[in-house]
GULUM-704290 format. One record per residue: residue in one letter; x, y, z of N, C-alpha, C in turn. Coordinates in steps of 0.1 Angstrom, whole numbers, plus 5000, padded with zeros to 4 digits. Example, Ala and Ser with C-alpha at 12.3 -4.5 7.8 and 13.67 -1.06 7.14 Angstrom:
! GULUM-704290
A513249435078512349555078513249675078
S512849785071513749895071512950005079
***
This chain:
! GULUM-704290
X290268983677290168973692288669003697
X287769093688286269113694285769013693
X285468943679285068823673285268703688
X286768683689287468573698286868613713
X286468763719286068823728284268763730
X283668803719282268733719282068583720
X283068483712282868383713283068353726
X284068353738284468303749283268373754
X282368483759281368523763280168453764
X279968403746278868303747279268143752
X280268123757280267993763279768013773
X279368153782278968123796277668213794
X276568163782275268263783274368133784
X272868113791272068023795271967993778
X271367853778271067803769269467753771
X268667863763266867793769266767743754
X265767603760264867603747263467513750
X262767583761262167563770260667673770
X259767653770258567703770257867683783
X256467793787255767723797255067603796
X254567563787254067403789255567363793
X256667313793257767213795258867263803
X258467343808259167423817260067303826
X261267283831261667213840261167233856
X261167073862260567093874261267153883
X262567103882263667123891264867213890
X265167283897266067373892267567313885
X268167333879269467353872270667353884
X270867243890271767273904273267203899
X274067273907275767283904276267273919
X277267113922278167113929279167213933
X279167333942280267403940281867313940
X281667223945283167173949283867163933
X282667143927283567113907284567253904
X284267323912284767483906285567503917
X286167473926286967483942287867573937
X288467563922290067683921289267783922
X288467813911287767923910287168003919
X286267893931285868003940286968053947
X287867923953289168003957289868113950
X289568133943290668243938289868343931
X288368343928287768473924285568383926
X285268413941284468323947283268413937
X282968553941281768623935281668643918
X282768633909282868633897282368453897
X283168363902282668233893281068203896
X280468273907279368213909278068333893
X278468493893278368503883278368463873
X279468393867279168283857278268213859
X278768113865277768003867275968033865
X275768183870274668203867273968223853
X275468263848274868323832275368183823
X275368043830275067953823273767893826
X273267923835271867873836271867803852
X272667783856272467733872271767813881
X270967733886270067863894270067793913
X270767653917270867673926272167533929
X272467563940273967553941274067453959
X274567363958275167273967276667323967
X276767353986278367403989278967343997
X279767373997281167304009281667414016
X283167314022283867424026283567554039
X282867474046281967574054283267614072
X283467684071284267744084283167744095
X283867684107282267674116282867784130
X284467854127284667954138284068054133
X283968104118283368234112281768204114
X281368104112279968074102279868134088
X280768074083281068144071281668064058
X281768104046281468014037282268124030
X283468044020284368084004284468234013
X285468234024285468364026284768504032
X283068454029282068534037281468464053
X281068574056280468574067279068504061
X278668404066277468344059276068464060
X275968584063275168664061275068744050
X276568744048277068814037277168724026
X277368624023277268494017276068484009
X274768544021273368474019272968604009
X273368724013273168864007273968843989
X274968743987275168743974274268653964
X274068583974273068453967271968533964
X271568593969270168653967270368803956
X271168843956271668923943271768883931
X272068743927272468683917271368603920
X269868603922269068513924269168353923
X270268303929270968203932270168143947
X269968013951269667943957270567853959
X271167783973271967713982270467593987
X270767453982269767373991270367263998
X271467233996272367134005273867194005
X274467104019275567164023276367074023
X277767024019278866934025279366974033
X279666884045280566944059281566804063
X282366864069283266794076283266734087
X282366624087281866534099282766394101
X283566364087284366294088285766304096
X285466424101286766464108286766424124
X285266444125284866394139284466274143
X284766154133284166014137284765984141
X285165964151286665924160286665964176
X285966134175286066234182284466194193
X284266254204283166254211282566284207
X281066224208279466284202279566414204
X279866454221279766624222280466704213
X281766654208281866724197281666724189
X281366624180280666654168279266724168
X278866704179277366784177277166944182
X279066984189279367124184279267164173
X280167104166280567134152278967134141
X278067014146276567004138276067114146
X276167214154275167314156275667424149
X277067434146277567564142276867564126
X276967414116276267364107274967444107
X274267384116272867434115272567574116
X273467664123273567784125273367844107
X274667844099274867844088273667834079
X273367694081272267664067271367754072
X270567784087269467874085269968014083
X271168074083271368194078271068194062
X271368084055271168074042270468004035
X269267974047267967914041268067804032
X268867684042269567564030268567474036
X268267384034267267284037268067164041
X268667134033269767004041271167034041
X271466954056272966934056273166804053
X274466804045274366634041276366634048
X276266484052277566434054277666334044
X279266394037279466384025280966244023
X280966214031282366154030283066044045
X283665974040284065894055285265834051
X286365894062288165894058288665774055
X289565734046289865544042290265484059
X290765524066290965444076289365404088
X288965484081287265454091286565354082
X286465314071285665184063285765074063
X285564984078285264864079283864844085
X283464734087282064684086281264764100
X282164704112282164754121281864894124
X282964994115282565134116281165204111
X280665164104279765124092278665144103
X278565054109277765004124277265104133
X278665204133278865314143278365394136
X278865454120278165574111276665594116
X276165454113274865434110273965524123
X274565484132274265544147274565684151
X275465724148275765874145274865954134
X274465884122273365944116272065944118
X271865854124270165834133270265994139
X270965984149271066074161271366234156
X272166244145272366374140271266424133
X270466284124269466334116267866414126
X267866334138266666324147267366504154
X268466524152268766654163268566764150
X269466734136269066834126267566834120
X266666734120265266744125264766844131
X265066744145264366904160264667064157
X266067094146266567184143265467274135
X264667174128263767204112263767204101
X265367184100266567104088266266984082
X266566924074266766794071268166754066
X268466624069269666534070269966454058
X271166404053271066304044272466234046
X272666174040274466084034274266084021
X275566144012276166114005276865984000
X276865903990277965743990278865793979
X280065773981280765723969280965623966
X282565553961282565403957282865353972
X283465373977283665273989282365193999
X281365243993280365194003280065073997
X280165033982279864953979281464813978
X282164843981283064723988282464603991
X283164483986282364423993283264324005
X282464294016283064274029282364214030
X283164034023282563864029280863884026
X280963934015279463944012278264064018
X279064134026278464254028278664364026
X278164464023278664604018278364724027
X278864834030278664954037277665004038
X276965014023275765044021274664984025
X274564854024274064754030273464794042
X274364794055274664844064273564954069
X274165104060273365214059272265234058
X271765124049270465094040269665054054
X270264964060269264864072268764964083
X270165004088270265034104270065214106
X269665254092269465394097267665424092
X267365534096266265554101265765624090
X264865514077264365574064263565704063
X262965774075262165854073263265984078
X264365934084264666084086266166064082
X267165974085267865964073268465974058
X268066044049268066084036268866044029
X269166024011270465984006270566053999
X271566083995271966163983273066083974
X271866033963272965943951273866013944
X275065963941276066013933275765903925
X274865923912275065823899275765773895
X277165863895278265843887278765693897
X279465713913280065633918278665523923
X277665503916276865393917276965333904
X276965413892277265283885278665243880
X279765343886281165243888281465143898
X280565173908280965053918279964953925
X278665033923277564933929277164813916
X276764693925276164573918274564573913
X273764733917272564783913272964903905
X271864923895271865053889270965173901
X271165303895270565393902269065343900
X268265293893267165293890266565153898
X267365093903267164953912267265043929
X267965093926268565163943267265183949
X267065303940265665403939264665313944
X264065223932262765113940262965043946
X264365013950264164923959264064963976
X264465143976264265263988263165343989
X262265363983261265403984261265553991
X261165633982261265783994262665823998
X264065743996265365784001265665873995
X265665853983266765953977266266083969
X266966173978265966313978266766383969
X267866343966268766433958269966343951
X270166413940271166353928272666433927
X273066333925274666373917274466353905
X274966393898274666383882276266413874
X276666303873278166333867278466243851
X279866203845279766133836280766043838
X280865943835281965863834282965853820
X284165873821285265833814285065693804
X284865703791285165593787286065483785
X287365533788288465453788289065443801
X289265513811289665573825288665543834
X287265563833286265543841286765673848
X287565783855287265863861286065993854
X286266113864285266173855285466243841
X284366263835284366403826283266513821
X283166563813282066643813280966553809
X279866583813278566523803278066543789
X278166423787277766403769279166323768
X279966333773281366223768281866123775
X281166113781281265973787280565793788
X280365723795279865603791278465613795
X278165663809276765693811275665753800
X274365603801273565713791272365783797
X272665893803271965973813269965953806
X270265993793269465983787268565853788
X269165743786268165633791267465643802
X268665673812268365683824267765793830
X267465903825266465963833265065993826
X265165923819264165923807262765793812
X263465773825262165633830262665603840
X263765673850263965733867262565753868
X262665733885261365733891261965883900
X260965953900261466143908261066173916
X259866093920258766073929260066133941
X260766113951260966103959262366263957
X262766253944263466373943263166523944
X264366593954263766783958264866833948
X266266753949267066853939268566773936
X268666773923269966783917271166833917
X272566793914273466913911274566813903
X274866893893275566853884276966853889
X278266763889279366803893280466673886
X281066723891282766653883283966723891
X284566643898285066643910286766643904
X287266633893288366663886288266613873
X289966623866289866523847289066623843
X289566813836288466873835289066873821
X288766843810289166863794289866973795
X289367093801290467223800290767273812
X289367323817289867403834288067363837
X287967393850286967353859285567423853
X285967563850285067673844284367593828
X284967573826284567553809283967413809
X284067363819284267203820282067183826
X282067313838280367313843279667393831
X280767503820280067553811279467433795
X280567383795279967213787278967133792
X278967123803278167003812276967053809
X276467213813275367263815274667253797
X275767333792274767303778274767183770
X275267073776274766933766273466873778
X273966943792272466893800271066963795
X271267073792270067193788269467123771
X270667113764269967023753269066893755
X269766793763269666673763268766593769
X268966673783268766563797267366663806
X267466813803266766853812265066853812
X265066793799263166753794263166673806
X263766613813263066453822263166553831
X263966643838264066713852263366793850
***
């Protein structure tokens, strides 16, 4: 049992093999949403872990905007654990999908309580992460686009920066046009931001990440970094899937990248925990010379 005790211990200890000449540029960042039971159900232990695998900063969800508060805390108290576990927060997912339907005034309630939050916890971007299946026609697309101008130019004035998230649906194609498409044209490159999810770009877009990138210049300030299923195409850990990260970040262009986070959004080989503890050490071996 000590033996069986040590080994499950070293699944969650950093894995360096890293010197100051090669030091990585970018921190080691983790989707919280991949871990959602865990924070739910023991929030200050899993981020513990997480730390004694090597993650040192962290993209969250989940944000209460009656509390200003976040997995339970008071976002002051939130910000007071982050900083105990020298843990860093640099982007946020929120629930803006909820309000595309709803009056600008309210959504841009709901985007100040946002902004409130990230400057308690010194986050740099809020990103809107998602858009509900009944809002994804061409038209709405039209409307997003305009609601992100205007959010981005107000979380701006704020001192914040703004982004969108895509998954597969943006790449749909509609009579020859796509959501993205759309996004790409009618919103405003300098204050607008993207945040690629790799994984649902190359299961659904008709470009690789590495076409996206040059063909945006400056967009995409932050990564999703996930793996695809070889048989299933949904997710899995990294290193077992079809993506060869390795090609591909081995001659990505970074120029315009602040930060990464590794994530896997379900399909966890065992449990969520073990699943960011694999990810991290086949990325620490493999992938993190390029970051």
């Amino acid at each position: 049992m000590k033996q069986s005790g040590l080994a499950s211990a070293a699944t969650f200890l950093p894995v360096t093999g890293f010197t100051m000449k090669n030091k990585p540029k970018f921190k080691m960042g983790l989707q919280l949403f991949t871990i959602r039971d865990a924070m739910k159900a023991d929030p200050l232990g899993s981020l513990k872990k997480a730390k004694a695998m090597g993650y040192e900063d962290l993209e969250i969800y989940g944000f209460d905007p009656e509390q200003i508060g976040y997995y339970g805390y008071e976002a002051k108290e939130f910000k007071m654990i982050l900083d105990d576990l020298n843990l860093t927060t640099t982007s946020g997912h929120y629930d803006f999908s909820s309000y595309f339907d709803k009056p600008d005034d309210e959504l841009k309630r709901y985007l100040n309580s946002c902004i409130q939050g990230a400057h308690i916890l010194n986050k740099p971007y809020i990103t809107w992460p998602w858009l509900a299946p009944e809002f994804r026609t061409i038209e709405n697309f039209k409307i997003l686009s305009e609601k992100l101008n205007w959010m981005s130019e107000y979380v701006n004035a704020a001192g914040l920066k703004f982004a969108y998230h895509n998954h597969d649906f943006e790449f749909t194609d509609h009579n020859g046009q796509t959501g993205y498409d759309i996004l790409l044209k009618e919103t405003n490159p300098q204050l607008v931001k993207l945040q690629m999810d790799m994984y649902w770009v190359m299961h659904s877009s008709n470009k690789t990440p590495q076409q996206l990138i040059t063909d945006n210049p400056g967009r995409f300030v932050m990564w999703h970094i996930k793996d695809m299923d070889k048989v299933s195409r949904d997710y899995t850990e990294l290193g077992n899937g079809s993506i060869d990260y390795k090609e591909m970040l081995s001659g990505i262009d970074t120029d315009a990248l602040e930060y990464y986070y590794i994530e896997q959004g379900s399909n966890f080989a065992k449990n969520s925990m073990k699943s960011i503890a694999d990810s991290a050490k086949f990325f620490k071996k493999n992938l993190q010379q390029y970051l």
